[in-house]
C-alpha positions as CSV (number, residue, x, y, z in Angstrom):
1,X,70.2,111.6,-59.5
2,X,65.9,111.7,-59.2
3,X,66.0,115.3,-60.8
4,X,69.1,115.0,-63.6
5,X,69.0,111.5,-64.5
6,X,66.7,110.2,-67.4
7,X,65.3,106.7,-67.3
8,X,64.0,103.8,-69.7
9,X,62.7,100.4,-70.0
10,X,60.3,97.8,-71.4
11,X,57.1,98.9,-70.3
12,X,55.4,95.4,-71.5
13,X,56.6,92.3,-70.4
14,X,60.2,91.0,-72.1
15,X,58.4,88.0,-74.1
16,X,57.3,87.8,-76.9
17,X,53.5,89.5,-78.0
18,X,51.9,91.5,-80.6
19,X,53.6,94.7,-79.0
20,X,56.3,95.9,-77.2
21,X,56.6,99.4,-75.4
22,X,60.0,100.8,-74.1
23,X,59.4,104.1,-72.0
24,X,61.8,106.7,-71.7
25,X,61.5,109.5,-69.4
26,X,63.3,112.5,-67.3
27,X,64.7,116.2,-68.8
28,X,66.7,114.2,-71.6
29,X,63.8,112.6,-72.7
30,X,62.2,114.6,-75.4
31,X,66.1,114.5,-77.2
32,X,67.0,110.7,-76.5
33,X,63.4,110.3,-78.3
34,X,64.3,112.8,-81.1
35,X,67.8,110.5,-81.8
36,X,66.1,107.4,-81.4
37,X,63.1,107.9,-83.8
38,X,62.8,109.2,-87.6
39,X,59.7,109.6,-89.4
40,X,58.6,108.5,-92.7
41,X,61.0,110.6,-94.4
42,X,64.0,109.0,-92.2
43,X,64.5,112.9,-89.8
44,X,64.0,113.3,-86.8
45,X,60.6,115.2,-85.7
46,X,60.1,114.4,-81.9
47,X,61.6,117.6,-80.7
48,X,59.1,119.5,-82.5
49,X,56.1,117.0,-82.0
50,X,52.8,118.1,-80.3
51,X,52.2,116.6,-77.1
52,X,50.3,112.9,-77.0
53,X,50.4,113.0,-80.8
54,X,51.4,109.0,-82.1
55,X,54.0,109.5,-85.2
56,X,54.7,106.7,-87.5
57,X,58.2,105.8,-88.1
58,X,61.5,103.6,-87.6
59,X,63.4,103.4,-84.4
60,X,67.3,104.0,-84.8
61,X,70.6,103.2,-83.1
62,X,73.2,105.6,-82.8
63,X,75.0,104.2,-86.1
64,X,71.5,104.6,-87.8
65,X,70.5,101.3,-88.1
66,X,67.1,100.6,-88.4
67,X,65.9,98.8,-85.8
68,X,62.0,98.1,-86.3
69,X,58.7,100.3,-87.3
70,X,57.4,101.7,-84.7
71,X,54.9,104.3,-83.9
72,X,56.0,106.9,-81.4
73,X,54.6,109.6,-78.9
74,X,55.8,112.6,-76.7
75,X,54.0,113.1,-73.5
76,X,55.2,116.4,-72.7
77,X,55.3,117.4,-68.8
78,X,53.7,117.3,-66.4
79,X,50.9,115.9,-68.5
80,X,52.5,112.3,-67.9
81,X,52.3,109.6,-65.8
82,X,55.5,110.9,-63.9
83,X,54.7,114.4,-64.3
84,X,57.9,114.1,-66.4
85,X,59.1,114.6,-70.4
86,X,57.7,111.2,-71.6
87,X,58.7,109.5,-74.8
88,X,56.9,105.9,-75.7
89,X,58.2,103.6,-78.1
90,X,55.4,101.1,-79.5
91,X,57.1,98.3,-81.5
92,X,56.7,94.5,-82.5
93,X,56.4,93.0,-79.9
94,X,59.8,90.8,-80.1
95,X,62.1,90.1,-76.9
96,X,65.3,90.8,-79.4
97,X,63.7,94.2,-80.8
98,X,62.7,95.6,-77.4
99,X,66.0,95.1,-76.4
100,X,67.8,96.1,-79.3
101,X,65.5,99.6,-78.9
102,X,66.1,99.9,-75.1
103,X,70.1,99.5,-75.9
104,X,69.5,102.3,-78.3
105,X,68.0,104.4,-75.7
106,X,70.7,103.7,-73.6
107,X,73.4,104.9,-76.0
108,X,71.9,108.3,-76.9
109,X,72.1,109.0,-72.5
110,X,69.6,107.4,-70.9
111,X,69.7,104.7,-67.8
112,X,67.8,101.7,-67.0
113,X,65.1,102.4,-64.8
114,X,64.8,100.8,-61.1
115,X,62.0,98.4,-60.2
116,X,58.7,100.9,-59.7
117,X,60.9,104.3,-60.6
118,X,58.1,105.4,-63.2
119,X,55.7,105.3,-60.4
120,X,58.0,106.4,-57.7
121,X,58.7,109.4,-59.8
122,X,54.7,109.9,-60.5
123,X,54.8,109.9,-56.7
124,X,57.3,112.3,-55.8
125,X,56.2,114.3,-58.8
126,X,52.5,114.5,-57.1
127,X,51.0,112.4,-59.5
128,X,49.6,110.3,-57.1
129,X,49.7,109.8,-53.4
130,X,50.9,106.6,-52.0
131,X,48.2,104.4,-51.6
132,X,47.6,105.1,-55.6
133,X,50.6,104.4,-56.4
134,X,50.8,101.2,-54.1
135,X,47.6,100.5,-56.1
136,X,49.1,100.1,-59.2
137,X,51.0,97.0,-58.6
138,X,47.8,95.5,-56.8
139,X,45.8,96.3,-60.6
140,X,48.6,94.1,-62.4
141,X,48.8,91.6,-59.5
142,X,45.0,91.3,-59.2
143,X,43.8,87.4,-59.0
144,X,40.2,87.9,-59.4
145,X,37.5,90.6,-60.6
146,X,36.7,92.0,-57.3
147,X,40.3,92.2,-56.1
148,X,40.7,93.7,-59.7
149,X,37.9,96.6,-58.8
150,X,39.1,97.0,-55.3
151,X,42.2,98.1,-56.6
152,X,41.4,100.1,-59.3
153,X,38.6,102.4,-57.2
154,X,42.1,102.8,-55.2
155,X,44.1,104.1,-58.0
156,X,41.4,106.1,-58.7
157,X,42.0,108.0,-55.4
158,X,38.7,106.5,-53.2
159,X,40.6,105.7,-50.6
160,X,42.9,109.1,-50.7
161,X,39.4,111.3,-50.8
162,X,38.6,109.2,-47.4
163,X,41.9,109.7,-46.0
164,X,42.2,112.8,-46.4
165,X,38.6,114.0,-45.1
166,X,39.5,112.6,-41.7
167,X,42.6,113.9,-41.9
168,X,41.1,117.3,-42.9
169,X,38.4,117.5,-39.6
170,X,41.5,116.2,-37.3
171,X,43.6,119.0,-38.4
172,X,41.0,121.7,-38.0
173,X,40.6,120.1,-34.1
174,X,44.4,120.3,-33.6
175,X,44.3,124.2,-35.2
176,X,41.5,125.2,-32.9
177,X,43.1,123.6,-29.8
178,X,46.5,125.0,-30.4
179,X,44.8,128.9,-31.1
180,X,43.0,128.7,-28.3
181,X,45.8,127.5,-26.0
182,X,47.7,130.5,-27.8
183,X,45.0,133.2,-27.2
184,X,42.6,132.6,-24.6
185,X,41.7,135.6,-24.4
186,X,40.1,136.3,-28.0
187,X,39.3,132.2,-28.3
188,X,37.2,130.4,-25.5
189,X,37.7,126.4,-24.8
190,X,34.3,126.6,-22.8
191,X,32.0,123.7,-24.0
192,X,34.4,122.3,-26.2
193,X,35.2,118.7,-24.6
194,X,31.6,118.2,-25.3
195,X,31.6,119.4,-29.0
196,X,35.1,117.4,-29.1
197,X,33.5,114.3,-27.9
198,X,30.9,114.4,-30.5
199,X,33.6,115.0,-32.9
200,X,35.6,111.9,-32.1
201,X,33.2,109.3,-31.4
202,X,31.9,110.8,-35.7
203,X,35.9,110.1,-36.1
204,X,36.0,106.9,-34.2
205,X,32.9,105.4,-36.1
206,X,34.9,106.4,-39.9
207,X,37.9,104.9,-39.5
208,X,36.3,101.9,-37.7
209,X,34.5,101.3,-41.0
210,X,37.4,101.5,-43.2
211,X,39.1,98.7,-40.2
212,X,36.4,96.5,-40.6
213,X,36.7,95.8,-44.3
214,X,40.2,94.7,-43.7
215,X,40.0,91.3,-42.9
216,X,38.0,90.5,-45.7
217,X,40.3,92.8,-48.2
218,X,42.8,90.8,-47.1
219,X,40.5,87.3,-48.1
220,X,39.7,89.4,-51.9
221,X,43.3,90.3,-52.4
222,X,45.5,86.9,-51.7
223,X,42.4,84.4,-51.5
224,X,41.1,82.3,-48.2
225,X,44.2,80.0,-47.3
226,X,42.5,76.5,-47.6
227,X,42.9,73.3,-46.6
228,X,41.7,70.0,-47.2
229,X,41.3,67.3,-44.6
230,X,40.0,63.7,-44.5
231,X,40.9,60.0,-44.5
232,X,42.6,58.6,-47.3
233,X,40.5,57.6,-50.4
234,X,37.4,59.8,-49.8
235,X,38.3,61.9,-52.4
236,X,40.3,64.8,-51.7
237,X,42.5,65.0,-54.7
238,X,39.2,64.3,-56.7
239,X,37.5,67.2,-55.1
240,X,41.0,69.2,-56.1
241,X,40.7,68.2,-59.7
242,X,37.2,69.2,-60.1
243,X,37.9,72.6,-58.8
244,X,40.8,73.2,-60.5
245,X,39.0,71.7,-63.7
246,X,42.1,69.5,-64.8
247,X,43.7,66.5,-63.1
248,X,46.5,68.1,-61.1
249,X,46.5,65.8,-57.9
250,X,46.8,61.7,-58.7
251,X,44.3,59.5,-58.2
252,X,44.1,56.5,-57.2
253,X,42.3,53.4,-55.1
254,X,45.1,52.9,-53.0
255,X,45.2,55.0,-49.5
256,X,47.9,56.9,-49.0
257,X,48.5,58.0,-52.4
258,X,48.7,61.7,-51.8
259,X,52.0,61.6,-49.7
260,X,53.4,65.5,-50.1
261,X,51.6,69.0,-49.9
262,X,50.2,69.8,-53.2
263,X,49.2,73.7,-53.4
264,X,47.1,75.3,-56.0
265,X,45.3,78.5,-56.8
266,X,41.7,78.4,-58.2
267,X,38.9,81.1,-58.8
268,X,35.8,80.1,-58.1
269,X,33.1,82.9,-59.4
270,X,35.6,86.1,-58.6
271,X,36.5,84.1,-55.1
272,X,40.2,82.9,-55.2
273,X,41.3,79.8,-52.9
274,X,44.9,79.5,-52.3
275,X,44.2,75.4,-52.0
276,X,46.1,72.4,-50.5
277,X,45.6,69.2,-50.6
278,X,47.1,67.2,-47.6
279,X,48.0,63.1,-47.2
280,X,45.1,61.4,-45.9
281,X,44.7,61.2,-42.4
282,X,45.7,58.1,-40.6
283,X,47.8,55.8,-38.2
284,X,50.8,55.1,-40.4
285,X,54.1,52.9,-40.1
286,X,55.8,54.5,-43.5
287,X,57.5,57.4,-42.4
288,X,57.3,59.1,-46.0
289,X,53.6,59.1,-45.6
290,X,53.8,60.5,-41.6
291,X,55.5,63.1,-42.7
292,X,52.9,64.2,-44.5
293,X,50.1,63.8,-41.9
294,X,52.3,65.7,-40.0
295,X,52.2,68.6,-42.3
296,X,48.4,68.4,-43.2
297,X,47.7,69.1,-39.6
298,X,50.2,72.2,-39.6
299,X,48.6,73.4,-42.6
300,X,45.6,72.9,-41.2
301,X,46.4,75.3,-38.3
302,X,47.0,78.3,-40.6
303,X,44.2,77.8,-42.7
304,X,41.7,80.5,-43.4
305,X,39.5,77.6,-44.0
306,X,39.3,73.7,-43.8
307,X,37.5,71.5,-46.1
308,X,36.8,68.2,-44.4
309,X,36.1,65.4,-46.6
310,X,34.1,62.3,-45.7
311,X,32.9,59.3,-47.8
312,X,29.2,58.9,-47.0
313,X,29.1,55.9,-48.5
314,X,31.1,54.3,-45.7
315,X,29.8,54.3,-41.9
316,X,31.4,56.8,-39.3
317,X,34.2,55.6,-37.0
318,X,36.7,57.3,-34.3
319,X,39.0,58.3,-36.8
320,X,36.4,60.6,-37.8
321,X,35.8,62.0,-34.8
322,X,39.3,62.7,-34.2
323,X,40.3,64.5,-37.3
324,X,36.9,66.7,-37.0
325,X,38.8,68.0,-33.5
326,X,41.3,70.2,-36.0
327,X,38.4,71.8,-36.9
328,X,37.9,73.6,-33.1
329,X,38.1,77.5,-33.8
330,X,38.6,77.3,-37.5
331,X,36.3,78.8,-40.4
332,X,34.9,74.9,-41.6
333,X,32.7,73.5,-44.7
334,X,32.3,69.3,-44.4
335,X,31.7,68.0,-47.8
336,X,30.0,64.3,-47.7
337,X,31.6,63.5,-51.1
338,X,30.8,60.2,-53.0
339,X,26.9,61.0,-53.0
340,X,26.6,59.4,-56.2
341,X,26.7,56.3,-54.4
342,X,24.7,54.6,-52.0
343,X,24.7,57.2,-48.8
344,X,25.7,55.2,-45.7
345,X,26.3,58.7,-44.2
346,X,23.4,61.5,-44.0
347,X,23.8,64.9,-43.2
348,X,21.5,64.1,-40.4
349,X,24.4,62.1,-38.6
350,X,27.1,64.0,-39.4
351,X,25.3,66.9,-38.0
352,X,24.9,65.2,-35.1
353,X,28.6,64.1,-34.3
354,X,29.8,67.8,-35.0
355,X,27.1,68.4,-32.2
356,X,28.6,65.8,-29.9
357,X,32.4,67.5,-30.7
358,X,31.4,71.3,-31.0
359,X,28.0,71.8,-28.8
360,X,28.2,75.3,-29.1
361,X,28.7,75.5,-33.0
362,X,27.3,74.2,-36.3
363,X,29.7,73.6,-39.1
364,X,27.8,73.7,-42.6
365,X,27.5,70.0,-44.3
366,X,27.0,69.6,-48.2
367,X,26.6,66.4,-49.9
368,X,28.9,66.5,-53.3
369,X,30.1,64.0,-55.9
370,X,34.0,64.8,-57.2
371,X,33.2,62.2,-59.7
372,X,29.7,64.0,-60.7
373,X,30.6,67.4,-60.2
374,X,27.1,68.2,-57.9
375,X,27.0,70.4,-55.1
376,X,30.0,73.0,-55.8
377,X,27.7,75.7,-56.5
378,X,26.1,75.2,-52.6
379,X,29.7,75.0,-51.7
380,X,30.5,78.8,-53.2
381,X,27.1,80.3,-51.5
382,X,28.2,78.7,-48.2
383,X,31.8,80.2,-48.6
384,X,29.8,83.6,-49.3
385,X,28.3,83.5,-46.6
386,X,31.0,82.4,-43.9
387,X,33.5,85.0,-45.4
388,X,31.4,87.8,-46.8
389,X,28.3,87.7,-45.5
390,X,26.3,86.5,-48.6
391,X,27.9,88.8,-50.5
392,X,30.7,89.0,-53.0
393,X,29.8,92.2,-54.9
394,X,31.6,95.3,-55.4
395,X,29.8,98.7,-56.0
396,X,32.8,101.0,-55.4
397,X,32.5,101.0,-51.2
398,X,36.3,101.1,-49.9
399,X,38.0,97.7,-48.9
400,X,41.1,97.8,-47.1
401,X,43.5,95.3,-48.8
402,X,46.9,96.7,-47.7
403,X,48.5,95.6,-44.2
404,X,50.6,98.9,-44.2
405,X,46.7,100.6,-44.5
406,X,45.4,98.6,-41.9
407,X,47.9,98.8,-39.3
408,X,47.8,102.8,-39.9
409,X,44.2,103.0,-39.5
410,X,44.6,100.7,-36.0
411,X,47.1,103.0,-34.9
412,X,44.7,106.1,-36.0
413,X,42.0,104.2,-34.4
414,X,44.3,103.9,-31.0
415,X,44.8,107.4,-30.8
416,X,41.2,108.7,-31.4
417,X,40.5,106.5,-28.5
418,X,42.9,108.4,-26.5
419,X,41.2,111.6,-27.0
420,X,37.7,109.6,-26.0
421,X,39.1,108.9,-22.8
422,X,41.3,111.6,-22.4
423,X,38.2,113.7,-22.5
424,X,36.0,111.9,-20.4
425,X,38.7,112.0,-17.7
426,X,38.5,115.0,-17.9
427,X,42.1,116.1,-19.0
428,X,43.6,119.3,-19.8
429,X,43.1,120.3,-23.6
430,X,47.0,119.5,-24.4
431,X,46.4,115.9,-24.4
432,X,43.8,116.0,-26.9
433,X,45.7,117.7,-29.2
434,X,48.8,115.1,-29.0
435,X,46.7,112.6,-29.6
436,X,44.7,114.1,-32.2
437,X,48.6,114.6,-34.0
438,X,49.6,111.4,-33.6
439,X,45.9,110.2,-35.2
440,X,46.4,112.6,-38.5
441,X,50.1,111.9,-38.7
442,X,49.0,107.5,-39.0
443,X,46.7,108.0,-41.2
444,X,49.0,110.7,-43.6
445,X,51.3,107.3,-43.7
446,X,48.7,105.8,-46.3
447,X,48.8,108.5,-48.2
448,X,52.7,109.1,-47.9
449,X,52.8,112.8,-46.2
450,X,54.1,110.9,-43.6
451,X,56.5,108.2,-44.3
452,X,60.2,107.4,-44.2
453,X,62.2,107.4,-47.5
454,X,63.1,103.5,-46.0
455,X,59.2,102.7,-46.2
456,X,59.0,104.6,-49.8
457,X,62.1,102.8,-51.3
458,X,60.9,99.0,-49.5
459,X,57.4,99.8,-51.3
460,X,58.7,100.2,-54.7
461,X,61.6,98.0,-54.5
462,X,58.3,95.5,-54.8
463,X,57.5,96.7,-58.4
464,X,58.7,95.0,-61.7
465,X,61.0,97.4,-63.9
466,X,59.2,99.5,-66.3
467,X,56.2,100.4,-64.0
């Protein structure tokens, strides 16, 4: 069906812009072009058109019917992004005229395309490994600037180039191992463990640099899971509003306003917070507003971060001190919020009951106003420096955003170690080259030499039709 069957769809998204693209490719897709489109003149000219040359002229249906100017261009293999006969359709950018043109397509032989089945073709066609093609959907799904770069470098094959260097050196290992196990007499394993060991520990210390970035891939890609805590009336849904710029979250004088969950995303300078605000925290007879305490603290408990708000223009009491215990363990920033008032509350004391709770620790404090707007930019630079080290940049190094990526380069990682030990016990030369296969065989699954069709057809099943 892959190799006889030619596909199209909407390439741009079905609502309404200043342009539409349908995209028609597979063997049949050069002649379902040639049917649909007519120059000009009103004849047909695709068949003889020269490859990535735009034409100007009407698409068709089968009973002639002119369906929309358009401009048109053949992409001839494998100079495509399948590596397939490509035809492209640019038209007005109309829900009804897409349609009416992808209908058209459909009538003169071709078939709606699959979610992802222009890049799954690309892939099978060798276009692009796996982790490029995987970065395609993380370009259009990209939140914020860095995740946005991060992806792109991918696509651009950074990662792959890695990959496949390690992979490269690993396989040479395996070959000598396996000649010299085949030959001993012509090839001599004398000194190798120690060369090997050398090797390895060079291997070791690659893909533990390519692990390490994972974690805060992860943060850059889907945003630092947030949470925040405090009493009620101290200005959560305030500090929500400000950073989402727009009042999202009611506000109100009475406690206990904020009853339910409310969940947002917001980009702060290229950082993106996947935010919720939770019921304030309190002792609580209505069982409506219980439930939700109940929920901020489960929240809470995921969170890649908690925000604890405190009034400092009230004195400090138990209750405090208590909700401050959810922070144990957790990634923390307390904002003493209401600093447009009289402060009751210094940073001094607070600083000194987080000492009393958390001896061994010290959880950043930053005096804000919600109402004012003041102290948000400390905020960000404090957020730098919990989750990336000061730094938010990106100047094309190789961050691992993918869980399928990481878990490979753990298992890689796993292996290597193997052959570590295996050499300093002292083991026969066999071992090291099973574990050495397993180690290039994990990390070929990021690049898709070695994957399941199952794991192929779940990764594009992920994509939106027409990419």
């Amino acid at each position: 069906m892959f190799q006889d069957s030619t596909i199209a769809a909407v390439a741009t998204g079905l609502t309404d812009s200043g342009i539409g693209i349908i995209r028609i490719s597979g063997p049949e897709a050069v002649s379902i072009g040639d049917n649909l489109f007519r120059n000009a003149s009103g004849k047909p000219c695709l068949k003889d058109s020269e490859s990535h040359k735009m034409r100007y002229g009407f698409a068709v249906d089968k009973n002639g019917v002119v369906l929309d100017e358009v401009m048109a261009v053949v992409m001839k293999r494998p100079r495509s992004f399948t590596g397939e006969d490509t035809v492209e359709i640019q038209c007005h950018g109309g829900v009804l005229v897409m349609r009416k043109i992808l209908e058209a397509s459909f009538q003169f032989g071709a078939r709606l395309a699959e979610p992802g089945e222009f890049t799954k073709r690309a892939f099978l066609n060798g276009k692009m490994d796996l982790s490029e093609a995987e970065a395609v959907m993380d370009v259009i799904r990209s939140g914020n600037e860095y995740a946005l770069a991060s992806s792109v470098d991918q696509l651009r094959g950074n990662l792959s180039e890695a990959v496949k260097a390690i992979r490269k050196e690993i396989l040479s290992e395996i070959a000598f191992i396996e000649a010299a196990l085949d030959d001993p007499e012509h090839i001599s394993l004398e000194g190798y463990s120690a060369r090997l060991s050398l090797k390895t520990e060079n291997l070791l210390g690659r893909v533990k640099k390519l692990l390490d970035t994972a974690d805060s891939g992860r943060l850059m890609k889907e945003g630092i899971s947030t949470v925040i805590l405090g009493k009620p009336n101290v200005g959560k849904s305030s500090l929500l509003n400000l950073l989402l710029g727009e009042d999202r979250a009611i506000v109100t004088d009475v406690a206990g306003t904020t009853r339910d969950i409310l969940e947002e995303h917001i980009n702060l300078h290229g950082i993106g917070f996947n935010i919720v605000d939770t019921a304030g925290i309190r002792e609580t007879d209505n069982i409506v507003e219980q439930i939700g305490v109940d929920r901020a603290k489960q929240y809470a408990d995921k969170a890649d971060l908690i925000l604890y708000v405190a009034d400092c223009s009230v004195p400090l009491e138990d209750k405090d001190r208590e909700i401050m215990s959810l922070l144990e363990n957790k990634n923390a920033v307390i904002l003493l919020n209401k600093s447009d008032l009289q402060n009751v509350v210094t940073e001094e004391e607070m600083n000194k009951m987080i000492k009393d709770i958390f001896p061994e620790r010290t959880i950043p404090v930053i005096g804000i106003s919600a109402k004012e707007g003041t102290g948000i930019e400390e905020f960000e630079n404090v957020v730098r420096n919990l989750f990336f080290e000061g730094e938010f940049t990106h100047h094309h190094e190789i961050v691992i955003t993918n869980l399928r990526h990481k878990e490979a380069l753990q298992n890689s990682y796993d292996s290597l170690m193997m052959v570590k030990n295996s050499i300093e016990n002292g083991m026969e030369e066999d071992f090291y080259s099973i574990d050495l296969t397993s180690a290039y065989q994990e990390l070929g699954k990021i690049i898709g030499e070695e994957v399941d069709d199952d794991v192929v057809e779940e990764i594009f099943s992920k994509f939106c039709i027409g990419k």
